[in-house]
LUMKELO-410562 format. One line per 10 residues: number of its first residue (from 1); for each residue x, y negated, z negated of N, C-alpha, C. Coordinates in nm, 4 decimals. Layout:
% LUMKELO-410562
NUM	X/Y/Z/X/Y/Z/X/Y/Z | ...
//
This chain:
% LUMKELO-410562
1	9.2702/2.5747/-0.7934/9.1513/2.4930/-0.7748/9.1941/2.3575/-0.7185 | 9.1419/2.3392/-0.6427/9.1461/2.2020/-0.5622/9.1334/2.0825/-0.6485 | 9.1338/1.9539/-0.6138/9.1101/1.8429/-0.6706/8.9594/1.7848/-0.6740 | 8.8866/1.8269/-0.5329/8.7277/1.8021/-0.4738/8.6378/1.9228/-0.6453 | 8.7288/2.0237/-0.5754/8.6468/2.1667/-0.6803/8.6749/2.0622/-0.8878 | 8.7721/2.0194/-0.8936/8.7768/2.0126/-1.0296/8.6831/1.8708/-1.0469 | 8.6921/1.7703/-0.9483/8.6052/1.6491/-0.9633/8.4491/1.7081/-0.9709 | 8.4259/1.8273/-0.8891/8.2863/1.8480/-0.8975/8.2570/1.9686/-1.0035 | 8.3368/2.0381/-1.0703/8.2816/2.0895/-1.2074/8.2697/2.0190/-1.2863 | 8.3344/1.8740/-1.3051/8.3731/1.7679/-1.4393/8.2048/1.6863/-1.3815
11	8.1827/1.6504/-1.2559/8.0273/1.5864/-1.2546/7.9242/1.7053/-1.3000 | 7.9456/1.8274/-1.2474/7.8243/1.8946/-1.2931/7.8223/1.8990/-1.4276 | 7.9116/1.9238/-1.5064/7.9257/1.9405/-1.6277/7.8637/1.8161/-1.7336 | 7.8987/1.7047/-1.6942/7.8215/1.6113/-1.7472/7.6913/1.5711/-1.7376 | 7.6448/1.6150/-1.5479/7.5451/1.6174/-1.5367/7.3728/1.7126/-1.6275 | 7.4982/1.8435/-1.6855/7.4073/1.9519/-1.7352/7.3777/1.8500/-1.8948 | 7.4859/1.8296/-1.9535/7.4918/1.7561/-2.0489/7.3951/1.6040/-2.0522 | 7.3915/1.5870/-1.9568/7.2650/1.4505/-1.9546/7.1031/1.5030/-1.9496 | 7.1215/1.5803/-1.8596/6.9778/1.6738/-1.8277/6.9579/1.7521/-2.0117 | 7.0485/1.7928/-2.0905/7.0188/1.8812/-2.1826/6.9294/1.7319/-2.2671
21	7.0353/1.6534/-2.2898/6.9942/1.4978/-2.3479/6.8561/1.4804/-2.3318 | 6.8493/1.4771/-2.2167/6.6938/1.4284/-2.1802/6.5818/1.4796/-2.2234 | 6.6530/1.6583/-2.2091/6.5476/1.7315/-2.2693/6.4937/1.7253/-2.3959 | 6.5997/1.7058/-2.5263/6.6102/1.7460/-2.6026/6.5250/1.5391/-2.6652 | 6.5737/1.4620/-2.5959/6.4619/1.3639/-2.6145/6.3124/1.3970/-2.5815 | 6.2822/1.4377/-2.4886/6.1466/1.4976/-2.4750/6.0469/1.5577/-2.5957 | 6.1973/1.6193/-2.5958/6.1354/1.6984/-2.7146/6.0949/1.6648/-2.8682 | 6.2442/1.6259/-2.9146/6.1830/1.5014/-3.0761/6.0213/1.3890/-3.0032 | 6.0396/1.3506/-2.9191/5.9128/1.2576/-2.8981/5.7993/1.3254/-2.8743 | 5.7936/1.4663/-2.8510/5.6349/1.5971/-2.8198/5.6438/1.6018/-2.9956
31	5.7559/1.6232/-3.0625/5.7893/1.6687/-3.1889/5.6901/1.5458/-3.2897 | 5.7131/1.4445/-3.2466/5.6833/1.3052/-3.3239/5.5110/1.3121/-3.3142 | 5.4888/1.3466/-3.1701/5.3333/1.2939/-3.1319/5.2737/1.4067/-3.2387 | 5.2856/1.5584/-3.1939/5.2364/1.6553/-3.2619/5.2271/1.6565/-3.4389 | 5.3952/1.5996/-3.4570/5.3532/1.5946/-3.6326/5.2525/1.4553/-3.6883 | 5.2321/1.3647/-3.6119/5.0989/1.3325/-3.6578/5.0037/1.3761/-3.6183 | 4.9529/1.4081/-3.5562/4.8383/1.5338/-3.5375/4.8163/1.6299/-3.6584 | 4.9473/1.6726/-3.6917/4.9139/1.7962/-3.8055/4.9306/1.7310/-3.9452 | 4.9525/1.6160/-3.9409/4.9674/1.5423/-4.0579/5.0355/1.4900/-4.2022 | 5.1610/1.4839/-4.0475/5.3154/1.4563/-4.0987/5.3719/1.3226/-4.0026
41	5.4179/1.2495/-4.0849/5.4856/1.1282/-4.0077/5.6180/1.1148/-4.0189 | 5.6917/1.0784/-3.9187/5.8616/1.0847/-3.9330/5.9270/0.9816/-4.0391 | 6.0497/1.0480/-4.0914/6.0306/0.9159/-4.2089/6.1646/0.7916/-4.1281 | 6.2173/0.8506/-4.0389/6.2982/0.7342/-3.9579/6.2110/0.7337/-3.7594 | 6.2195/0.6638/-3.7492/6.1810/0.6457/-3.5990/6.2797/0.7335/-3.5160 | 6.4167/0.7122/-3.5499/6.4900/0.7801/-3.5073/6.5795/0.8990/-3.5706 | 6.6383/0.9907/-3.4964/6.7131/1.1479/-3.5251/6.7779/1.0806/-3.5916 | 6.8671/1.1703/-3.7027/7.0595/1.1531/-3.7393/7.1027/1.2578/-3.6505 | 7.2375/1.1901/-3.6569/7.3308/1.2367/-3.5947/7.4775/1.2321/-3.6726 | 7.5847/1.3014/-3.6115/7.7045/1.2333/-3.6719/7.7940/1.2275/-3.5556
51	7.8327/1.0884/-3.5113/7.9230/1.0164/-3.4579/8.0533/0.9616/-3.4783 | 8.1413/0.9560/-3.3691/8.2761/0.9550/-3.4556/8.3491/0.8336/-3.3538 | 8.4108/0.7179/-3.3373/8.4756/0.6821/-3.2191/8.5901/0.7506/-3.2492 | 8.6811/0.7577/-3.3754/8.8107/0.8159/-3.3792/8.8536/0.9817/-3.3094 | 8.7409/1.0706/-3.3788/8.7515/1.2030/-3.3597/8.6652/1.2345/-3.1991 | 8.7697/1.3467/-3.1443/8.6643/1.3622/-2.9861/8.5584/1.4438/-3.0436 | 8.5525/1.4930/-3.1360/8.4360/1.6146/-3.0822/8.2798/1.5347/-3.1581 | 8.3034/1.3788/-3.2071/8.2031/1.2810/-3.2489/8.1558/1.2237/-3.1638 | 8.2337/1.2559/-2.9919/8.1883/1.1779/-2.8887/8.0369/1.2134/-2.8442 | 8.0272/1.3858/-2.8750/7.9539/1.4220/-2.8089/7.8586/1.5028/-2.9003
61	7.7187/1.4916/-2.9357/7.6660/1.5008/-3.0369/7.5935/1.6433/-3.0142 | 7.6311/1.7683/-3.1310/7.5885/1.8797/-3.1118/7.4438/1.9074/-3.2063 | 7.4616/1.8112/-3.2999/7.3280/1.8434/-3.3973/7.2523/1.7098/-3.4125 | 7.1083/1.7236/-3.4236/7.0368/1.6340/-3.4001/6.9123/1.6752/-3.4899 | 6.9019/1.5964/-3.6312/6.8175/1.6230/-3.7289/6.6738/1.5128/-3.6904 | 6.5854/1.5948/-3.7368/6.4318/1.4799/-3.7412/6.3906/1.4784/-3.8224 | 6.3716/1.4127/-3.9377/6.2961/1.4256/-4.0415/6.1498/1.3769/-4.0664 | 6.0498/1.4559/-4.1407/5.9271/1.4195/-4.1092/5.8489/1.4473/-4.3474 | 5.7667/1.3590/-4.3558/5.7231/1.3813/-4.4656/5.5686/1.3848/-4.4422 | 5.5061/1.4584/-4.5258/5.3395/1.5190/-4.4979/5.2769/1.3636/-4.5103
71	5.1748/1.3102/-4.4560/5.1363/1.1236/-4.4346/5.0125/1.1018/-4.5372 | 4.9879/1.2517/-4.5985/4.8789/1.2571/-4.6963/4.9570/1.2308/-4.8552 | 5.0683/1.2105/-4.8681/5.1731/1.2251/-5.0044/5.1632/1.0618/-5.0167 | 5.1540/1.0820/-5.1778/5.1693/0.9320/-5.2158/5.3149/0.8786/-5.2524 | 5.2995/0.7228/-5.1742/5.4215/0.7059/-5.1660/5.5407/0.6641/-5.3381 | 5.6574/0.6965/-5.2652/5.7214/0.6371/-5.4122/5.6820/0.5334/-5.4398 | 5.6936/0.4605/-5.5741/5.6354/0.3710/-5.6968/5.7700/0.2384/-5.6194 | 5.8802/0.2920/-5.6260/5.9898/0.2421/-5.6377/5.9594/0.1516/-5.4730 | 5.8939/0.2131/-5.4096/5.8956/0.0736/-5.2454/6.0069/0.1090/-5.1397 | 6.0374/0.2206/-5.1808/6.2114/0.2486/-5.0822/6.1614/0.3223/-4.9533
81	6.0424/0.3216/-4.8952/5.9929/0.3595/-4.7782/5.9765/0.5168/-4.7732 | 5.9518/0.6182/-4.8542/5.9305/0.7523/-4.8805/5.7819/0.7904/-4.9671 | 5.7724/0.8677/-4.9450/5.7080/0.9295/-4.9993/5.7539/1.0141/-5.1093 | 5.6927/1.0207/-5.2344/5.7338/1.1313/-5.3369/5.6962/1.2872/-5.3152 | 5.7492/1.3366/-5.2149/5.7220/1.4709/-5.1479/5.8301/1.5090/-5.0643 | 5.8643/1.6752/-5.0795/5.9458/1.7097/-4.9857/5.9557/1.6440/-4.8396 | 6.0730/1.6637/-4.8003/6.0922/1.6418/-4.6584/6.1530/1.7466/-4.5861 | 6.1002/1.7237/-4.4642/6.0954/1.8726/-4.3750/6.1722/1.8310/-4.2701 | 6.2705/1.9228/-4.2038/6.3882/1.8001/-4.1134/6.3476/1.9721/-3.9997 | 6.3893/1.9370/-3.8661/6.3879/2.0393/-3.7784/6.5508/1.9710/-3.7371
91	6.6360/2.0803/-3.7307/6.7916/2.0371/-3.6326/6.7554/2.1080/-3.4794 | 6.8218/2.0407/-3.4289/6.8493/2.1276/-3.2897/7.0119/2.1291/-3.2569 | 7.0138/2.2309/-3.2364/7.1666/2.2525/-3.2651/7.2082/2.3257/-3.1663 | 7.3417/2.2188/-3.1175/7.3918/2.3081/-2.9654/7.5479/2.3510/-3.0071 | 7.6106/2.3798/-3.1399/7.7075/2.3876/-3.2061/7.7683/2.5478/-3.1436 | 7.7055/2.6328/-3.1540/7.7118/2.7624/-3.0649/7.6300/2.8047/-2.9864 | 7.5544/2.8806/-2.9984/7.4370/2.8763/-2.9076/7.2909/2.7650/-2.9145 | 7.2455/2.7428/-2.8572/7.1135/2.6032/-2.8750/7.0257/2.7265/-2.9899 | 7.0203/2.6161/-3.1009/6.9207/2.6809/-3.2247/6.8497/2.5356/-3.2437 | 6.6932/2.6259/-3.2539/6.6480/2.5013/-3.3681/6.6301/2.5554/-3.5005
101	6.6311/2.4618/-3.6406/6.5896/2.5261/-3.7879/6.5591/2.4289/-3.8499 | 6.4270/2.4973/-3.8856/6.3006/2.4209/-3.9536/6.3712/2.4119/-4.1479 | 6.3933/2.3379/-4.1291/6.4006/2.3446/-4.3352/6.3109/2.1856/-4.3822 | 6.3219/2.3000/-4.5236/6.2516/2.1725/-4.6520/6.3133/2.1657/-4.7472 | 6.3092/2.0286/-4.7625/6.4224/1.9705/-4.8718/6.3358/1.9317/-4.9695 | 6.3324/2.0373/-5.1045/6.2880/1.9570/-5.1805/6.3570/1.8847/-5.3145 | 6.3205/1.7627/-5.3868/6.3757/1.7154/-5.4596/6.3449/1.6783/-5.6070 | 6.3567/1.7301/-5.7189/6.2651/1.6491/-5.8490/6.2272/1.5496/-5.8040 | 6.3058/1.4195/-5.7354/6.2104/1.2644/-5.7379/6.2928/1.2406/-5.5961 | 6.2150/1.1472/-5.5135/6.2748/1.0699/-5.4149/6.2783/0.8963/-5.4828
111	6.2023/0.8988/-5.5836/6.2090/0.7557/-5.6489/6.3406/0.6695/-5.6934 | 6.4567/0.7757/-5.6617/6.5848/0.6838/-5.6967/6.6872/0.6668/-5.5677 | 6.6086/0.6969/-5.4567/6.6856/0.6631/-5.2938/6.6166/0.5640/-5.2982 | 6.7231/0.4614/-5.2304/6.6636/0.3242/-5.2435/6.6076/0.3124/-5.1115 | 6.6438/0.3705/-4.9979/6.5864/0.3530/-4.8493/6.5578/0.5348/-4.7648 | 6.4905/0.4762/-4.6867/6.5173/0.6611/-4.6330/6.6635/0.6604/-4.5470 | 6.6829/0.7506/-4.5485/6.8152/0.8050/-4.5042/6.8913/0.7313/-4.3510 | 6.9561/0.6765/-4.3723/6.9924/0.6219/-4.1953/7.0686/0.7227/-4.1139 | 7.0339/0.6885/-4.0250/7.1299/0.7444/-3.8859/7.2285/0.8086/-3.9019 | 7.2924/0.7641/-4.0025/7.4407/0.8162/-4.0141/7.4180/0.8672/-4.1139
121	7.3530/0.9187/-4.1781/7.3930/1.0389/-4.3066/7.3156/1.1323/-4.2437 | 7.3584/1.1796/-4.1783/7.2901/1.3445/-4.0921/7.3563/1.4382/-4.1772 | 7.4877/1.4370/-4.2190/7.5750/1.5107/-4.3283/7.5011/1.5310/-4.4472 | 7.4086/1.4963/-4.4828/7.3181/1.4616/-4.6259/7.2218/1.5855/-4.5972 | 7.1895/1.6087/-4.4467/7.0942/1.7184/-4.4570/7.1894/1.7878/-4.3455 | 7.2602/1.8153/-4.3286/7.3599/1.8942/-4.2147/7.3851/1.9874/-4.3051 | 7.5036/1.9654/-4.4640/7.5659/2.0434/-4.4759/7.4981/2.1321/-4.6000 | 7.3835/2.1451/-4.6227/7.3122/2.2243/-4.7181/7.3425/2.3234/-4.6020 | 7.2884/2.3311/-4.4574/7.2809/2.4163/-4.3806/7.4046/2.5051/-4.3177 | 7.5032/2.4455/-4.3414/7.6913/2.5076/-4.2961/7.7826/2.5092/-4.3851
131	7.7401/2.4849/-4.5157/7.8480/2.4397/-4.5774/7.8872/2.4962/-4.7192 | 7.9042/2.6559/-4.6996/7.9341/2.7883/-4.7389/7.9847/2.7916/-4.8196 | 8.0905/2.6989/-4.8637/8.1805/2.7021/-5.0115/8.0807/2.5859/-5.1294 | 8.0069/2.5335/-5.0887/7.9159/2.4169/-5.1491/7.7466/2.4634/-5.1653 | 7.7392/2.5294/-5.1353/7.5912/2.6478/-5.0893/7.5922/2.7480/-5.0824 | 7.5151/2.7883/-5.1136/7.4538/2.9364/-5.1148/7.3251/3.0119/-5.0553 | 7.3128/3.0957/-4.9625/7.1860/3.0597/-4.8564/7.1331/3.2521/-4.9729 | 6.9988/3.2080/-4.9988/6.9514/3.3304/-5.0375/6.8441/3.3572/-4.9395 | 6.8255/3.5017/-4.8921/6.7219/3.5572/-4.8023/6.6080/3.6227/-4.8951 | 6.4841/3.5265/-4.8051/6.3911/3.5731/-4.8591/6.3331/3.6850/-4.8000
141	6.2765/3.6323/-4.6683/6.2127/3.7318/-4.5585/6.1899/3.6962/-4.4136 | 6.1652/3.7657/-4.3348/6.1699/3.7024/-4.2128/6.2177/3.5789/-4.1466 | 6.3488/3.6147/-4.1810/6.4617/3.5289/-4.1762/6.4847/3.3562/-4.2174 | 6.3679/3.3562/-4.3049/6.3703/3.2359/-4.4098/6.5125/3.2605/-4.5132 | 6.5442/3.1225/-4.5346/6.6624/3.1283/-4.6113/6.6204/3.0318/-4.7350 | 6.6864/3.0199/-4.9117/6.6517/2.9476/-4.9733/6.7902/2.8559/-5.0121 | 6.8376/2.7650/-5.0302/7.0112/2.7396/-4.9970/6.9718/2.6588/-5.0916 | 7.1158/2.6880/-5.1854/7.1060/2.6331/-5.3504/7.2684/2.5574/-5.3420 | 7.2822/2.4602/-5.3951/7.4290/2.4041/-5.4709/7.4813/2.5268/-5.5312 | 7.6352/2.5379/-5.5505/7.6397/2.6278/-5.6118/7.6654/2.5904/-5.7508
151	7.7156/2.4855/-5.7247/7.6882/2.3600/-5.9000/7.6196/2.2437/-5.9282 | 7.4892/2.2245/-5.9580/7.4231/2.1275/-5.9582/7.4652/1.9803/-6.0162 | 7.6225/2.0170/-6.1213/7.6782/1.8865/-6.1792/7.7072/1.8141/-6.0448 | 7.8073/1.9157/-5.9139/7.9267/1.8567/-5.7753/7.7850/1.8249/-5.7497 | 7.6339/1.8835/-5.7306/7.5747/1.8109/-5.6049/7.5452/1.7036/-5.6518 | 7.4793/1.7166/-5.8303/7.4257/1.5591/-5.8132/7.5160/1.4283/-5.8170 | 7.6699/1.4748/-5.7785/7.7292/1.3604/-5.8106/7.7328/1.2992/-5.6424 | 7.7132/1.3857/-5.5250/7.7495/1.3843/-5.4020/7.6040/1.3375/-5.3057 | 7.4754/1.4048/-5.4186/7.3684/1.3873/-5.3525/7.2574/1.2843/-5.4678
//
């Protein structure tokens, strides 16, 4: 392969990667308009993610969580910007093949998070979903999953 041929797979390649970007902004913002419509509001303005400057593969972001809580739920007592009601996160995930997955997180209380979740704890709702030695995914039906701690002492010390 030439030097012209390798300069122009390394632009297309980034180029596909900007175009996917774009899309996938499009999309959380159709995502945002629609869940107030159905009568859910996002509980950050913006996705998590997990970013890395040290590690390469933090350069380039494969999962991209949204979290949204129903806008009819009364809010926590405590003032920490939540609602006392599940939260429903959609990922889009380009980790192997492009997936999206709808889950709900629910919790006895959101009244002892002092803020909603920032940017950087995408890991907080990432690894219920990958994280096989710490979880347990039970099948219900039509390819709904129910994903449990497998020790509720390790989660509540972690979550």
């Amino acid at each position: 392969m030439n030097s012209v041929s390798v300069q122009e797979n390394i632009k297309n390649a980034f180029e596909v990667v900007r175009k996917t970007y774009e899309s996938v902004d499009k999309l959380l913002a159709e995502m945002d308009r629609q869940s107030v419509e159905c009568g859910f509001v996002p509980v950050t303005p913006q996705f998590l993610r997990w970013k890395s400057d040290r590690e390469y593969r933090g350069w380039f972001i494969q999962s991209f969580i949204k979290l949204y809580q129903r806008d009819s739920a009364p809010p926590c007592q405590s003032g920490n910007g939540l609602k006392n009601d599940p939260i429903y996160a959609v990922e889009i995930s380009f980790e192997e093949e492009p997936r999206m997955t709808l889950c709900k997180y629910v919790y006895s209380t959101l009244e002892h998070w002092d803020k909603p979740p920032s940017v950087s704890e995408h890991w907080f709702f990432y690894w219920p979903l990958y994280d096989g030695d710490n979880f347990t995914d039970h099948e219900l039906e039509n390819g709904v999953f129910r994903t449990v701690p497998n020790d509720e002492k390790n989660f509540g010390k972690i979550w």
